[in-house]
N, C-alpha and C positions, 0 to 999 in steps of 0.2 A: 504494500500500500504506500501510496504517496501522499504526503501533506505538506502541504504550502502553510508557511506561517509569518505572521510578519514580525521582523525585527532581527538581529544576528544571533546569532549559534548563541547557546543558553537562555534564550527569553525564556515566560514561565508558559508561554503559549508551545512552545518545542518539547519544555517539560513535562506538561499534562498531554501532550500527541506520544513523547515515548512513555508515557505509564501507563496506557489504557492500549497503546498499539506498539507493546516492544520491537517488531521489527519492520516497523515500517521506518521509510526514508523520507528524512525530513527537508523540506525546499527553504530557506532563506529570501526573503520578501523583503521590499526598502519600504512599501505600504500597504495598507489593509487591501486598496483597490486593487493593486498587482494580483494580492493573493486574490481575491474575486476573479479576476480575470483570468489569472491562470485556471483555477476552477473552472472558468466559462468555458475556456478555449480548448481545455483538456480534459476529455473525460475521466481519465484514469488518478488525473490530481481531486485530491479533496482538500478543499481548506478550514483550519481551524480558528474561528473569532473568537476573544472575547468579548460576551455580548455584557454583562453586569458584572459588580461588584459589592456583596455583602454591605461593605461598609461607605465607598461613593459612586455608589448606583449603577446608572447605564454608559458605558464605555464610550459610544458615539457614533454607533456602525448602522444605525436605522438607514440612511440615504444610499448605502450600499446593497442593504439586503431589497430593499425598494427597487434601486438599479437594477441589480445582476439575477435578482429572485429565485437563486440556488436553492435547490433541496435541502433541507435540512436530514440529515444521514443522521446522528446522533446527541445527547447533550453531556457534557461531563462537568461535574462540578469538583472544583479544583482546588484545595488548600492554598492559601499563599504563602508561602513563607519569607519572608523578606530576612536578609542577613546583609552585616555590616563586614563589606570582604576590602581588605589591603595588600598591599607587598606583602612575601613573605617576611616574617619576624616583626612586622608593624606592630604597633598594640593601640587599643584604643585612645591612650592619652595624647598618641602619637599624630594624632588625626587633627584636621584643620577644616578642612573642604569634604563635604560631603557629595555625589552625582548620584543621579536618577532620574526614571521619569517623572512628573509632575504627583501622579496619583503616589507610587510608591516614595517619596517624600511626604506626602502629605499624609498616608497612613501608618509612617514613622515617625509619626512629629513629637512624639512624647520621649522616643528616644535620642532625637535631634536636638530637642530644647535642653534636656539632662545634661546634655553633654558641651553643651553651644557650639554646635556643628556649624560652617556658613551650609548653606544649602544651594546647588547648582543643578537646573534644570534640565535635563537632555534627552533626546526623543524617545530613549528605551532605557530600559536596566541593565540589559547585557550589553548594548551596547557601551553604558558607563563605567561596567567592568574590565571591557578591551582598553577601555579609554585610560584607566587607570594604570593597566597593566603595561600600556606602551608609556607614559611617561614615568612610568617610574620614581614617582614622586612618595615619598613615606607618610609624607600630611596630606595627601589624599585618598580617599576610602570610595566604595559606590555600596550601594544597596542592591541587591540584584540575588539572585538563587545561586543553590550550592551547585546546580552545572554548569552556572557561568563561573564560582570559583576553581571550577574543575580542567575548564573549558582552559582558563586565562592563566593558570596557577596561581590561583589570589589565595591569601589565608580567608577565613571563616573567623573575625577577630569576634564576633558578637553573633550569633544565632538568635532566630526568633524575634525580630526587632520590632515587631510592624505591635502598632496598639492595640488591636481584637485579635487575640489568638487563635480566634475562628474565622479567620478571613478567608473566604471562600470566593473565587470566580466562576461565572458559568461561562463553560465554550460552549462556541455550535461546531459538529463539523456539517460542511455546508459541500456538497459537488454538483453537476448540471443533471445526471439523471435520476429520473424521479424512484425511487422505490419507499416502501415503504413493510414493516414487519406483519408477521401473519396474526392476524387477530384470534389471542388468546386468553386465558384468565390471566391477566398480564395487565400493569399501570402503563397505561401512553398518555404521550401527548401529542397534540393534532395542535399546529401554529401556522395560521394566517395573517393572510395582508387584505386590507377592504379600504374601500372607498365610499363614504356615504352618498343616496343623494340629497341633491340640496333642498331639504322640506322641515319645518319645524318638527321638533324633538325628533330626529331621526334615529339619534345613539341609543336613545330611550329604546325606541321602536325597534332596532334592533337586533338588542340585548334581550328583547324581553321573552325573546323564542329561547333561549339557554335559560332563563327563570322556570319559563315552563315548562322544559323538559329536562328539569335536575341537573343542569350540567356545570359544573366548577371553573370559572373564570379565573386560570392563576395569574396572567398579565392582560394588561392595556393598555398602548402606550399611542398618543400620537404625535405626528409629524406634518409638518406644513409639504403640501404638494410645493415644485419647484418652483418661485417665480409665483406664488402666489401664500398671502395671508387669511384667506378665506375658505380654501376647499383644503381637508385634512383628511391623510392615509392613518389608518390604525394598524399596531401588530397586535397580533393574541392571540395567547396561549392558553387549551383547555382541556382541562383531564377528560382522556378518552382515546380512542379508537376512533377514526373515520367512517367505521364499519357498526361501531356500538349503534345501536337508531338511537337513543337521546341525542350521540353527536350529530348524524346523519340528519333528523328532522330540524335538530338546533341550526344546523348549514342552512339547510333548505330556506326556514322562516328567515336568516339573516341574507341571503341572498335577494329577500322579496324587495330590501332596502338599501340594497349594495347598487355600485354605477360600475365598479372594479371586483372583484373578489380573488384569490389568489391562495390554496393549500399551499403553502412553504414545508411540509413536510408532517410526516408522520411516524414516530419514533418510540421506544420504551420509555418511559422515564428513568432517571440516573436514580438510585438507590438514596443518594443523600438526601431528596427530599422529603423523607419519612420517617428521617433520624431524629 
């Protein structure tokens, strides 16, 4: 199997593709859209997003999945663990300048502020790990996973740094053809794209076909159509099977009020959401 991922060797997007698929081969992406597109253009590549995070929210990938409207193949939720990696022999006292991406700085900030780290922004974590390791500098640290300290040969000066212990990310992996698992006594989830049309309380209306036929609403998120502040696309995600009829009639009734409608895919659920 092949996965496209975006950012250099050791992101934590690389990390959660080789734990749930140890042998597959992993692609190196300079952006999320690359990795879409390689996706689009390649059947045999799948690529891995992350779509949320635990503790600040949704990642920023809605105008992509819009875009490219890949299958959704699976979800995996993912532990983060952020660690504070240096030169070899570095030690924490040693540190000056801290790199990272934005989010993994900002859900290390309690260990940042402890220590009065400066804090330096940079478009990935692994990447800020290579970055450290090429200058060579002993007062500078990155924040970033134990395969990019593997990757770079950085120490591990501080494990577990990040402030929720349980920070968790969900990926999608996402490819262009559609399949979807055999409906069984088995948790799925079924995740769409809709377009309302334009009539008073439309969301209301709906929605209200999943009220009445018991069905679980676990996401809904919207997003402005391109080039305009008025018509809005929705994602959403709902326990079930495509095949279960609650979901099946639940489609139906929300199609009666769609202008776009769009299955992104149909999948088990990951295990962690029942923990």
């Amino acid at each position: 199997m092949k996965i496209a991922y975006q950012g250099v060797p050791g992101s934590y997007s690389e990390s959660c593709a080789k734990e749930n698929y140890a042998n597959c081969e992993t692609i190196s992406c300079k952006t999320f859209d690359e990795c879409f597109e390689l996706a689009n253009n390649d059947s045999s590549v799948k690529a891995i997003i992350p779509e949320s995070n635990k503790t600040t929210g949704n990642i920023g990938v809605e105008y992509l999945i819009f875009k490219y409207r890949l299958n959704i193949f699976a979800e995996h939720f993912y532990s983060i663990k952020h660690n504070l990696l240096g030169l070899p022999g570095a030690k924490k006292e040693d540190i000056k300048d801290v790199y990272s991406h934005a989010q993994a700085l900002s859900q290390s900030s309690n260990f940042i502020k402890k220590n009065k780290y400066n804090e330096n922004v940079r478009a990935d974590t692994a990447g800020s790990a290579q970055y450290i390791s090429e200058k060579g500098d002993k007062t500078k640290g990155a924040i970033a996973s134990k395969l990019s300290s593997e990757i770079y040969n950085l120490d591990i000066i501080e494990p577990n740094i990040q402030d929720d212990l349980e920070n968790v990310t969900r990926f999608l992996i996402m490819q262009k053809e559609i399949s979807q698992p055999e409906f069984k006594d088995e948790k799925y989830v079924t995740s769409l794209l809709f377009k309302l049309k334009s009539k008073p309380a439309s969301l209301y209306s709906a929605l209200g076909g999943l009220a009445i036929n018991g069905c679980n609403l676990t996401k809904l998120q919207s997003f402005p159509e391109k080039n305009s502040f008025s018509s809005y696309f929705f994602l959403c995600d709902v326990d079930g099977h495509i095949e279960d009829v609650k979901v099946k009639n639940s489609l139906e009734e929300l199609g009666l009020h769609t202008e776009d409608l769009k299955i992104l895919g149909v999948y088990k659920s990951d295990s962690f959401r029942y923990k």
